[in-house]
N, CA, C and O atoms as a printed pandas DataFrame, in Angstrom:
     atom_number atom_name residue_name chain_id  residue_number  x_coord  y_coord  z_coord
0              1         N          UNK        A               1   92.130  104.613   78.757
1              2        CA          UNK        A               1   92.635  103.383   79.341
2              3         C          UNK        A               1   93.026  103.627   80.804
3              4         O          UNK        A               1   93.700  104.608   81.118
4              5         N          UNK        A               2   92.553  102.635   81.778
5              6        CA          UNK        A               2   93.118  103.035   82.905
6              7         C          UNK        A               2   94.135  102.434   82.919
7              8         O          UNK        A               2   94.458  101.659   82.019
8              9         N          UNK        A               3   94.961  102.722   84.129
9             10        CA          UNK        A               3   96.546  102.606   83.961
10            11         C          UNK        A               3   96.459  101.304   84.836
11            12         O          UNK        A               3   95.428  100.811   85.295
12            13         N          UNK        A               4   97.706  100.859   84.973
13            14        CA          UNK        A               4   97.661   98.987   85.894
14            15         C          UNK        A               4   99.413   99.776   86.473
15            16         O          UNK        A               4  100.422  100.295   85.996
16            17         N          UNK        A               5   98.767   99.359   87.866
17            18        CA          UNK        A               5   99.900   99.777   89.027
18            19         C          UNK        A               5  100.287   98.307   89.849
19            20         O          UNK        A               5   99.719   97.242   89.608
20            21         N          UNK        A               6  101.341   98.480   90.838
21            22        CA          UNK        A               6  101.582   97.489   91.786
22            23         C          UNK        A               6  101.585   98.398   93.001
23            24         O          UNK        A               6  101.705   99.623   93.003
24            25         N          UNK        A               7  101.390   97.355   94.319
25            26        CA          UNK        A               7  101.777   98.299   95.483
26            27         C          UNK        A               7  102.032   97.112   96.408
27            28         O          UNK        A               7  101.792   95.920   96.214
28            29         N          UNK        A               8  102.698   97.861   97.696
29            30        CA          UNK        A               8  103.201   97.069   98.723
30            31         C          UNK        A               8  102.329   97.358   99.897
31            32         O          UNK        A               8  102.412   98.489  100.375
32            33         N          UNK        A               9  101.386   96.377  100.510
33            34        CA          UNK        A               9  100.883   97.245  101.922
34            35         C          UNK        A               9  101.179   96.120  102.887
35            36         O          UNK        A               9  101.360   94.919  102.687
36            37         N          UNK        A              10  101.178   96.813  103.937
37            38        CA          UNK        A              10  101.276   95.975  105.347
38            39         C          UNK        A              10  100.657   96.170  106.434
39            40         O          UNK        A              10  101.248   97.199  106.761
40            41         N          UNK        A              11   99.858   95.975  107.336
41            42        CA          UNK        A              11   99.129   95.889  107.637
42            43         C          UNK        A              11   99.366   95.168  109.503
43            44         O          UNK        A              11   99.528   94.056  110.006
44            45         N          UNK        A              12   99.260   96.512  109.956
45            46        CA          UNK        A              12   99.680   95.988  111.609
46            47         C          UNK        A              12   98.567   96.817  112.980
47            48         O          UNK        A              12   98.671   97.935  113.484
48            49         N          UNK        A              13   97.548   95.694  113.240
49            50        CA          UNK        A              13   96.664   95.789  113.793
50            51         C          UNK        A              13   97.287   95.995  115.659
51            52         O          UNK        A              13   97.823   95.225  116.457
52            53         N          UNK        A              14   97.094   96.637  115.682
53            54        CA          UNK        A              14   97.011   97.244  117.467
54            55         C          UNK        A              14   96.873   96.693  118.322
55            56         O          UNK        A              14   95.869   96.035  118.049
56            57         N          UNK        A              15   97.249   96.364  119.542
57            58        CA          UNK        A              15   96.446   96.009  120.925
58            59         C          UNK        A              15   96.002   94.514  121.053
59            60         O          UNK        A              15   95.270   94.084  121.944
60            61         N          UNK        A              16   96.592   93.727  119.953
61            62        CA          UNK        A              16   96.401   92.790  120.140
62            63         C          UNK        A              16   97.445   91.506  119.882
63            64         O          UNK        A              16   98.263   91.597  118.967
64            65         N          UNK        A              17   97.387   90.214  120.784
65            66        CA          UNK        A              17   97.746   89.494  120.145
66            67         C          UNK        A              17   97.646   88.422  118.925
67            68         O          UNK        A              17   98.448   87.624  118.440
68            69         N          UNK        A              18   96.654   88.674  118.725
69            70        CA          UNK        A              18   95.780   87.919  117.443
70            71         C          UNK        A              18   96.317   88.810  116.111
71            72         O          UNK        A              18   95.831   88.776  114.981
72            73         N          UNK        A              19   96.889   89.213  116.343
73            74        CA          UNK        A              19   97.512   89.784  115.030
74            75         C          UNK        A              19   97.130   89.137  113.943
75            76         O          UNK        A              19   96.165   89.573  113.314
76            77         N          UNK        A              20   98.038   87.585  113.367
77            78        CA          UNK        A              20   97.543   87.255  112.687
78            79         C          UNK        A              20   96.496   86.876  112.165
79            80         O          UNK        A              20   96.329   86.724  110.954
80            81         N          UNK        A              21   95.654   86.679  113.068
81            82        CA          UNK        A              21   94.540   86.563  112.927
82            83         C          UNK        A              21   93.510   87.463  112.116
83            84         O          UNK        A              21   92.749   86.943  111.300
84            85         N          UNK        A              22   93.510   88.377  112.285
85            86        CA          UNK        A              22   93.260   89.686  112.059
86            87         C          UNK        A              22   93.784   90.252  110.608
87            88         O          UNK        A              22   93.010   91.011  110.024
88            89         N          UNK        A              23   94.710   90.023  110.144
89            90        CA          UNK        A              23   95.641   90.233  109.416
90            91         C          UNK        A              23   94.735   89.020  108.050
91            92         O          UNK        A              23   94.360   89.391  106.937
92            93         N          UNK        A              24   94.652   88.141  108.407
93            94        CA          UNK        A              24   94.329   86.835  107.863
94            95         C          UNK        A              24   92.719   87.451  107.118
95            96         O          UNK        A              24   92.336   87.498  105.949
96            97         N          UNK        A              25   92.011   87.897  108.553
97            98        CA          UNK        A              25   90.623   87.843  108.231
98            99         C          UNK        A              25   90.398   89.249  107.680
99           100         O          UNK        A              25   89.188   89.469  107.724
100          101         N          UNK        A              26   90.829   89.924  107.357
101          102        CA          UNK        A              26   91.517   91.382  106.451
102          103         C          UNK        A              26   91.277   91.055  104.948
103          104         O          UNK        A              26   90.415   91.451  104.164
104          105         N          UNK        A              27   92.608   89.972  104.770
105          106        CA          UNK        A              27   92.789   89.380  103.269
106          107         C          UNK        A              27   91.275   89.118  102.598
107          108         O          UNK        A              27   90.892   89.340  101.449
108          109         N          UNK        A              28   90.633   88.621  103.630
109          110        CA          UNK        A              28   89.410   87.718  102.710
110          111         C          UNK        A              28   88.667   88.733  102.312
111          112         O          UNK        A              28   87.594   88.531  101.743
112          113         N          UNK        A              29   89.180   90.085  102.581
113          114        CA          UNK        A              29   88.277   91.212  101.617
114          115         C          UNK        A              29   88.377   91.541  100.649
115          116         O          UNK        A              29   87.784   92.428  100.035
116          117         N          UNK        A              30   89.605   90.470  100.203
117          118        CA          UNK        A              30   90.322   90.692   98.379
118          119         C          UNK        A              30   89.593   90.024   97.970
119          120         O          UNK        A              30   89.230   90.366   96.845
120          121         N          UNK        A              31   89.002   88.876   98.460
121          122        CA          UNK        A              31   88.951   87.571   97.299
122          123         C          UNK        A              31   87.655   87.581   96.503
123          124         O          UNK        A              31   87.252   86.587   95.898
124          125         N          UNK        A              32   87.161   88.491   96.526
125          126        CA          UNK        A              32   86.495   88.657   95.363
126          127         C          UNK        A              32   86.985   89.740   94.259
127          128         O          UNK        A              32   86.347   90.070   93.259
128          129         N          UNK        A              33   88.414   90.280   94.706
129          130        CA          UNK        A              33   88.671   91.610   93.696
130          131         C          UNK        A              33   89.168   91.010   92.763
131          132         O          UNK        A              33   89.658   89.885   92.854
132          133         N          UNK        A              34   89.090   91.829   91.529
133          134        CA          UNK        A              34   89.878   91.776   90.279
134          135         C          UNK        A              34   91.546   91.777   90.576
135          136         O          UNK        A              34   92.130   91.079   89.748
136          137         N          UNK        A              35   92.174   92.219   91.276
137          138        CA          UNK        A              35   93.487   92.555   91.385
138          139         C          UNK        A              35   94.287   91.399   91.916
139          140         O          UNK        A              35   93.816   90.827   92.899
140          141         N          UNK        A              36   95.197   91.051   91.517
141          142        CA          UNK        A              36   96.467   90.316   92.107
142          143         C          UNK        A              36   96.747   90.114   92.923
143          144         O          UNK        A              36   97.580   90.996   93.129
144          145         N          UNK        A              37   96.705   89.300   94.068
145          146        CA          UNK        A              37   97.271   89.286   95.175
146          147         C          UNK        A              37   98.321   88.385   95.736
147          148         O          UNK        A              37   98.130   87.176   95.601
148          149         N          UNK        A              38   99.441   88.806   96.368
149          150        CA          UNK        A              38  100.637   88.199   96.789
150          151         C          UNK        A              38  100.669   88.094   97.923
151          152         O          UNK        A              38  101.088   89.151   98.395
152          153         N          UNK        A              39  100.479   87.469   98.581
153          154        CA          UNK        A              39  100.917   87.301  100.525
154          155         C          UNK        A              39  102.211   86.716  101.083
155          156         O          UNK        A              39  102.349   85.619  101.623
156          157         N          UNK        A              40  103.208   87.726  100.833
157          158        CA          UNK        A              40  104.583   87.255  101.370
158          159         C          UNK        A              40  104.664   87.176  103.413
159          160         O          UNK        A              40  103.607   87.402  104.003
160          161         N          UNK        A              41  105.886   86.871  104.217
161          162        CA          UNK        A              41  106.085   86.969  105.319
162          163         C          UNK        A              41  105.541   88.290  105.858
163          164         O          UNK        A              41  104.826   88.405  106.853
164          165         N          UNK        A              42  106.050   89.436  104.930
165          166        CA          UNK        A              42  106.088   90.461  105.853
166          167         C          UNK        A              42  105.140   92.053  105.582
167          168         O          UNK        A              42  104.952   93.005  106.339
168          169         N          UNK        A              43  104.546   91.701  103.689
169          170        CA          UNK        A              43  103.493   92.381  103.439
170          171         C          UNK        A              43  102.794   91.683  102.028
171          172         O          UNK        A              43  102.739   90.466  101.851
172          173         N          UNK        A              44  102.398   92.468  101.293
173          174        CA          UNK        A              44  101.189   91.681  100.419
174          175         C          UNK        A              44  101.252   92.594   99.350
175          176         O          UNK        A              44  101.386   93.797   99.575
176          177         N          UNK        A              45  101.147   92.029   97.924
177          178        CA          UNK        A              45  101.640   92.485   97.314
178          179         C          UNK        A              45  100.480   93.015   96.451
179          180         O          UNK        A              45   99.663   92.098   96.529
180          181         N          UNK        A              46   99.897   94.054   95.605
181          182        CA          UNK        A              46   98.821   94.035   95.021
182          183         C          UNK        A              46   99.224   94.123   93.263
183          184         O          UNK        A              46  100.419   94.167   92.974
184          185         N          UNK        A              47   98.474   94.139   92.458
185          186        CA          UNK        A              47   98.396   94.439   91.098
186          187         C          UNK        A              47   97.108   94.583   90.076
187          188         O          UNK        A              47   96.260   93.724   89.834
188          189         N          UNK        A              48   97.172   95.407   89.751
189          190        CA          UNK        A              48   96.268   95.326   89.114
190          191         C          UNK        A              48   95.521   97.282   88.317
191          192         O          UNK        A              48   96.325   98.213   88.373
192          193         N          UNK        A              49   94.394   97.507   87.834
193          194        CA          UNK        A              49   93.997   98.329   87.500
194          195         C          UNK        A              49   94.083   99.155   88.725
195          196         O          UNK        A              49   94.177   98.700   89.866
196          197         N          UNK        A              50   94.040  100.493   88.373
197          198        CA          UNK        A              50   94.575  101.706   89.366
198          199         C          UNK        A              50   92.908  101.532   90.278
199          200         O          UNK        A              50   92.841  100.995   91.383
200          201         N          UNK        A              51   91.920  101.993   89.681
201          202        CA          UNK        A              51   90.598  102.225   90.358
202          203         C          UNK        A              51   90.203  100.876   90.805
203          204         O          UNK        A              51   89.339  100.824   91.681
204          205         N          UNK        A              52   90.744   99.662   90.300
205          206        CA          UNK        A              52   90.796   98.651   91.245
206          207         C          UNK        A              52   91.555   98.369   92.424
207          208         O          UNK        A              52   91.041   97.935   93.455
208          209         N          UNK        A              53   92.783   98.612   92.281
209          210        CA          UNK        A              53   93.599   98.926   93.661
210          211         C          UNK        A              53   93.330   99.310   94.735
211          212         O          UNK        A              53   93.301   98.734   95.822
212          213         N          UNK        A              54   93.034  100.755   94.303
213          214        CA          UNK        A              54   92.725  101.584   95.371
214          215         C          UNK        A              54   91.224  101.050   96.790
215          216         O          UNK        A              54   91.054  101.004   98.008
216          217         N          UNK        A              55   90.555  100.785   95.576
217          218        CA          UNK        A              55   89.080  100.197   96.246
218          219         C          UNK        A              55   89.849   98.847   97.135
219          220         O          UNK        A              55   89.357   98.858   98.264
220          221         N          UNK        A              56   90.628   97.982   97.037
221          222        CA          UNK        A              56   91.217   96.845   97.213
222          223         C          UNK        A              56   92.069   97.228   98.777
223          224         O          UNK        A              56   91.983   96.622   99.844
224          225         N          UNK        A              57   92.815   98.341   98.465
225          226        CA          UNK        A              57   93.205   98.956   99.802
226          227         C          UNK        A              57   92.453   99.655  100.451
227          228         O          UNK        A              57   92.940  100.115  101.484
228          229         N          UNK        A              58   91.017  100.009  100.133
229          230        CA          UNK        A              58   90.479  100.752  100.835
230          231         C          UNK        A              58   89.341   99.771  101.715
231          232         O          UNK        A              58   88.964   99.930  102.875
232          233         N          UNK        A              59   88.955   98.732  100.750
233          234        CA          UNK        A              59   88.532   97.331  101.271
234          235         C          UNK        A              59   89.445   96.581  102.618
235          236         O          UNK        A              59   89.034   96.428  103.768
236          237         N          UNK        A              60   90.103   96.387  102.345
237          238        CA          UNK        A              60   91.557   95.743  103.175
238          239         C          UNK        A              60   91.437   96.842  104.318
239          240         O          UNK        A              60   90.893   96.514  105.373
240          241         N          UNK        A              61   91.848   97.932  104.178
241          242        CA          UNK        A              61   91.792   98.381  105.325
242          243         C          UNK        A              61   90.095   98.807  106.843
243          244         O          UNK        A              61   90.063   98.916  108.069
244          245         N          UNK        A              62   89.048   98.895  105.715
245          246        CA          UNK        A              62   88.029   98.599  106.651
246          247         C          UNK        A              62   87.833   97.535  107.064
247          248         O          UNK        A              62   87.441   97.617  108.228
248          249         N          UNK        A              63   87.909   96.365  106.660
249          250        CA          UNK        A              63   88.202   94.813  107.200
250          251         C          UNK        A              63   89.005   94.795  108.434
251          252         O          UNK        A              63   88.494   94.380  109.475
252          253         N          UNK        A              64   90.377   95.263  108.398
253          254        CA          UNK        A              64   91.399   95.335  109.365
254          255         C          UNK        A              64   90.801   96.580  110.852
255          256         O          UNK        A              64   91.287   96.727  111.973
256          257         N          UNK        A              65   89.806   97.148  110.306
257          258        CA          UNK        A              65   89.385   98.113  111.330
258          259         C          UNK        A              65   88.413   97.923  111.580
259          260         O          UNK        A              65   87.941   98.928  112.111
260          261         N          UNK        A              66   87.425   96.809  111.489
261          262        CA          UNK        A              66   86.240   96.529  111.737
262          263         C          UNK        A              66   85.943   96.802  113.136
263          264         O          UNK        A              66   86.716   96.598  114.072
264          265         N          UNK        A              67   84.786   97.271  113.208
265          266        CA          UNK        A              67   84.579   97.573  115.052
266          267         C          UNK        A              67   85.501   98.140  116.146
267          268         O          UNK        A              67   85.764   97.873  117.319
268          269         N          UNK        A              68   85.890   99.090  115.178
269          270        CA          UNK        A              68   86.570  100.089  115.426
270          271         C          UNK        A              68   88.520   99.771  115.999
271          272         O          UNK        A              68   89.244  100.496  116.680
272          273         N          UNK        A              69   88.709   98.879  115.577
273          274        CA          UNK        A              69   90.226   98.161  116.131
274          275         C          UNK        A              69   91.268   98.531  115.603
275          276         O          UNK        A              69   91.477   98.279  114.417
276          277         N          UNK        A              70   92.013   99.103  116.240
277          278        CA          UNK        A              70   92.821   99.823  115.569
278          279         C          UNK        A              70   94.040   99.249  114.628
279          280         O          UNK        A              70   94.561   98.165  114.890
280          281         N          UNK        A              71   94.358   99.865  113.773
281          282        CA          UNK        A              71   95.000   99.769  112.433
282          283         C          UNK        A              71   96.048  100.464  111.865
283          284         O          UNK        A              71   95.809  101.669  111.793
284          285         N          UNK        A              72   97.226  100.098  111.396
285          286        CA          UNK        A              72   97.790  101.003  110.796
286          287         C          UNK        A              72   98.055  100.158  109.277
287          288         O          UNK        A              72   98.070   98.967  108.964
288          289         N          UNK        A              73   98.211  101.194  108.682
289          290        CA          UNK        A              73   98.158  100.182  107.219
290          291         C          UNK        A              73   99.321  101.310  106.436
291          292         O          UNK        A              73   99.082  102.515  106.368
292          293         N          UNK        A              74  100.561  100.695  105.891
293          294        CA          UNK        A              74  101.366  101.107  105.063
294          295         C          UNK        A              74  101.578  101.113  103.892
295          296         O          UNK        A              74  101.812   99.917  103.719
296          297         N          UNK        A              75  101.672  101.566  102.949
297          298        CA          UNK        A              75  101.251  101.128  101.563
298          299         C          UNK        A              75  102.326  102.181  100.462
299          300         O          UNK        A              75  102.411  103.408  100.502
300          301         N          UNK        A              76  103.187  101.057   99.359
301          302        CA          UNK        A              76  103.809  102.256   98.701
302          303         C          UNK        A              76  102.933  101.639   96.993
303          304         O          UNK        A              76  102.340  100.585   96.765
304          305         N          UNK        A              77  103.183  102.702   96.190
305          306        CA          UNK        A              77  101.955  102.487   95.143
306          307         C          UNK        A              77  103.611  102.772   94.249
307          308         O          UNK        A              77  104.657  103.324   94.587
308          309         N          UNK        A              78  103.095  101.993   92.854
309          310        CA          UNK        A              78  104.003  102.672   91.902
310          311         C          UNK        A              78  103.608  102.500   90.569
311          312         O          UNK        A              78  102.736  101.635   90.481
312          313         N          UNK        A              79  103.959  103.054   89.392
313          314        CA          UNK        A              79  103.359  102.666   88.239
314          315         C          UNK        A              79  104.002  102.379   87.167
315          316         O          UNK        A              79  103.505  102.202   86.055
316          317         N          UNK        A              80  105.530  102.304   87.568
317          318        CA          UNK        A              80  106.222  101.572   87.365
318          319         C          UNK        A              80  106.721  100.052   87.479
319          320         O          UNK        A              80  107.608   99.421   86.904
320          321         N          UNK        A              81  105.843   99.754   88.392
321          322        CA          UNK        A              81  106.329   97.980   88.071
322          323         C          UNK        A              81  105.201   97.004   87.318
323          324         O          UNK        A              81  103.987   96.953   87.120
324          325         N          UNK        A              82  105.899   96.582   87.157
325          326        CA          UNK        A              82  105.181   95.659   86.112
326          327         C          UNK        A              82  104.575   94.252   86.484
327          328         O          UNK        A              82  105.337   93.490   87.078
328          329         N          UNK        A              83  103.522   93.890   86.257
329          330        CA          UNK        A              83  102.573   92.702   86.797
330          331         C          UNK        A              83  103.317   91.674   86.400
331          332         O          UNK        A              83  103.359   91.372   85.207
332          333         N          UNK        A              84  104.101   90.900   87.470
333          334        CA          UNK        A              84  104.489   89.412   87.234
334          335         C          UNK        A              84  103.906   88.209   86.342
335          336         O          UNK        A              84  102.784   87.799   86.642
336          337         N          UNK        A              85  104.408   87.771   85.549
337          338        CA          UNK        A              85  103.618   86.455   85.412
338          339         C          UNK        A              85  103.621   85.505   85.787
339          340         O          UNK        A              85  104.615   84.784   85.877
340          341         N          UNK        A              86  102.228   85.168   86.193
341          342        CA          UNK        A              86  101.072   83.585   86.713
342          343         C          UNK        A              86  102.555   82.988   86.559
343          344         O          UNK        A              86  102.762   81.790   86.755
């Protein structure tokens, strides 16, 4: 069985003022994933299967670095919390 994690990432693009923008056009690399997604003020929340996650942050973050723009991406993982309910 694979295991089902949550994580916190945030996501703060460089050198620019379009931040949100950027930030925005990032997200749309979830929306085809299996995993949970939360978009609070200040980061984004994930859930879901572990080997889905990971791909999900690893998605998210080439989006956010597309054409080489720089990126920093923060992320705490745990496997302890438990998937909210809908």
């Amino acid at each position: 069985m694979i295991p089902l994690i949550g994580c916190q990432v945030s996501l703060y693009p460089l050198g620019t003022d379009r931040y949100e923008q950027r930030i925005r056009s990032a997200l749309e690399a979830l929306e085809q994933s299996p995993v949970r997604v939360e978009v609070g003020p200040m980061s984004t929340f994930l859930w879901g299967k572990e080997d889905d996650i990971w791909l999900a942050v690893q998605a998210l973050f080439r989006a956010a670095s597309q054409g080489g723009a720089s990126t920093v991406l923060t992320l705490t993982v745990s496997n302890a919390c438990s998937v909210p309910e809908a």
